[in-house]
C-alpha positions in Angstrom: -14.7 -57.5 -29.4 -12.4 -55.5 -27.6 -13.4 -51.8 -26.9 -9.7 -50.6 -29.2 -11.6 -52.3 -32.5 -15.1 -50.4 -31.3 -13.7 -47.6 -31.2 -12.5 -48.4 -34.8 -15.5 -48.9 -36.1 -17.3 -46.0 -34.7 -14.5 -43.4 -36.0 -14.5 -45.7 -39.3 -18.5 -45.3 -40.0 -18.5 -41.7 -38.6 -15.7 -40.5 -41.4 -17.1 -42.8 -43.7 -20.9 -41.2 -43.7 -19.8 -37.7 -43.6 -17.8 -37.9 -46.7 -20.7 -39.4 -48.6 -23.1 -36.6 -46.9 -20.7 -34.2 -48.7 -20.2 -36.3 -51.9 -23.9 -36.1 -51.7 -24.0 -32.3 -50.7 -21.5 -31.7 -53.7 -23.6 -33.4 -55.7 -27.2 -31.3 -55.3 -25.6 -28.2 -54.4 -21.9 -27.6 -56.0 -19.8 -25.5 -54.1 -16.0 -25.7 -53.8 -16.1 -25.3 -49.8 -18.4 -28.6 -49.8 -15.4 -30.1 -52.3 -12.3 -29.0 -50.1 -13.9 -30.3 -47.6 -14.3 -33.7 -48.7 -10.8 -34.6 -49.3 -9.4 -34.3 -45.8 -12.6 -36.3 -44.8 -11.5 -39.1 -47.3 -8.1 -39.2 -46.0 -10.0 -39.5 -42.3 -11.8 -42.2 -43.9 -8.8 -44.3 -45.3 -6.7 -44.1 -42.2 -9.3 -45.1 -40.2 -10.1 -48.3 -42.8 -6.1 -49.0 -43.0 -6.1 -49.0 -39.0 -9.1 -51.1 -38.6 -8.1 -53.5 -40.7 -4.6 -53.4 -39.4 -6.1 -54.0 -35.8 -8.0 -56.8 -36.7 -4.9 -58.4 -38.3 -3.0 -57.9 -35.3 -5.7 -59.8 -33.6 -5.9 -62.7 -35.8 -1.8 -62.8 -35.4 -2.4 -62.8 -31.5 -5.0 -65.4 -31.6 -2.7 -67.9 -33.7 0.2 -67.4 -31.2 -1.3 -68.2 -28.5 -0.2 -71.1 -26.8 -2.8 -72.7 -25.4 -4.9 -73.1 -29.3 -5.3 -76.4 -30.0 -4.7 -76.2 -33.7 -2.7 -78.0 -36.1 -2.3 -78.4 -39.5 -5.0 -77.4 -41.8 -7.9 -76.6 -39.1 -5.2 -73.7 -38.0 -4.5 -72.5 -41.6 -8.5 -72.8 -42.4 -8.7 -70.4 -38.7 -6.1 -67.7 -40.2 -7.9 -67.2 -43.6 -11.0 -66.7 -42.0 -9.8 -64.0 -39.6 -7.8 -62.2 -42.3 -11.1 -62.4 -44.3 -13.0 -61.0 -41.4 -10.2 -57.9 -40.3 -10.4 -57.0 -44.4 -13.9 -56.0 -43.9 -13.4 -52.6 -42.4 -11.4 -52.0 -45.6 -14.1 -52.8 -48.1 -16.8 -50.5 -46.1 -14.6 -47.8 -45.8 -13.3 -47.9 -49.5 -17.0 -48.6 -51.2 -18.1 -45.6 -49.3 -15.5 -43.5 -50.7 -16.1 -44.7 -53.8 -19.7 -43.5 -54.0 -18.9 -40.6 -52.2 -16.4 -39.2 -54.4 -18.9 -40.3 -57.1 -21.1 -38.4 -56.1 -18.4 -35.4 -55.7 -17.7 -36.0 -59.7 -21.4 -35.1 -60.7 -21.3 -31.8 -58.6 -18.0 -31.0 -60.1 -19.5 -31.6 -63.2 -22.5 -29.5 -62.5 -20.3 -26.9 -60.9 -18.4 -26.0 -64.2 
């Protein structure tokens, strides 16, 4: 793993946990400083899913132009799906913490009315 898609994922999961910690903060304790706050953590949170997932495309493209891979035919196709599988992952994390997160910001809003 290369130190670019670290640095990915430590950005992703940072972003990622601090919107939930104010989906969750939102949630006990309305307050609409806690909600503005949230949203330009979530848009943190997708661009850093969107460019790890992105990256890890762009590694899976590199890997299958190399010229020295000994793949043909279906073992090669078999080798793509599984690294497109594997860059989407960042995606899903990022996303299904959003999702409870802002959640979790729809029960404080709730509760704040």
């Amino acid at each position: 793993m290369s130190i670019l898609a670290i640095a990915h994922i430590i950005v992703l999961v940072a972003l990622a946990v601090w919107s939930v910690g104010l989906g969750v903060s939102v949630a006990i304790r309305p307050s609409q400083r806690h909600y503005e706050m949230l949203r330009p953590t979530s848009w943190g949170t997708v661009f850093a899913s969107l460019s790890a997932v992105l990256s890890g495309l762009c590694n899976v493209a590199i890997r299958l132009a190399e010229p020295s891979s000994s793949l043909a035919g279906a073992e090669a196709v078999r080798r793509a799906w599984a690294g497109v599988s594997e860059a989407l992952v960042p995606g899903m994390f990022g996303l299904g913490l959003l999702a409870v997160a802002w959640g979790l910001a729809a029960i404080g809003l709730r509760r704040l009315e």
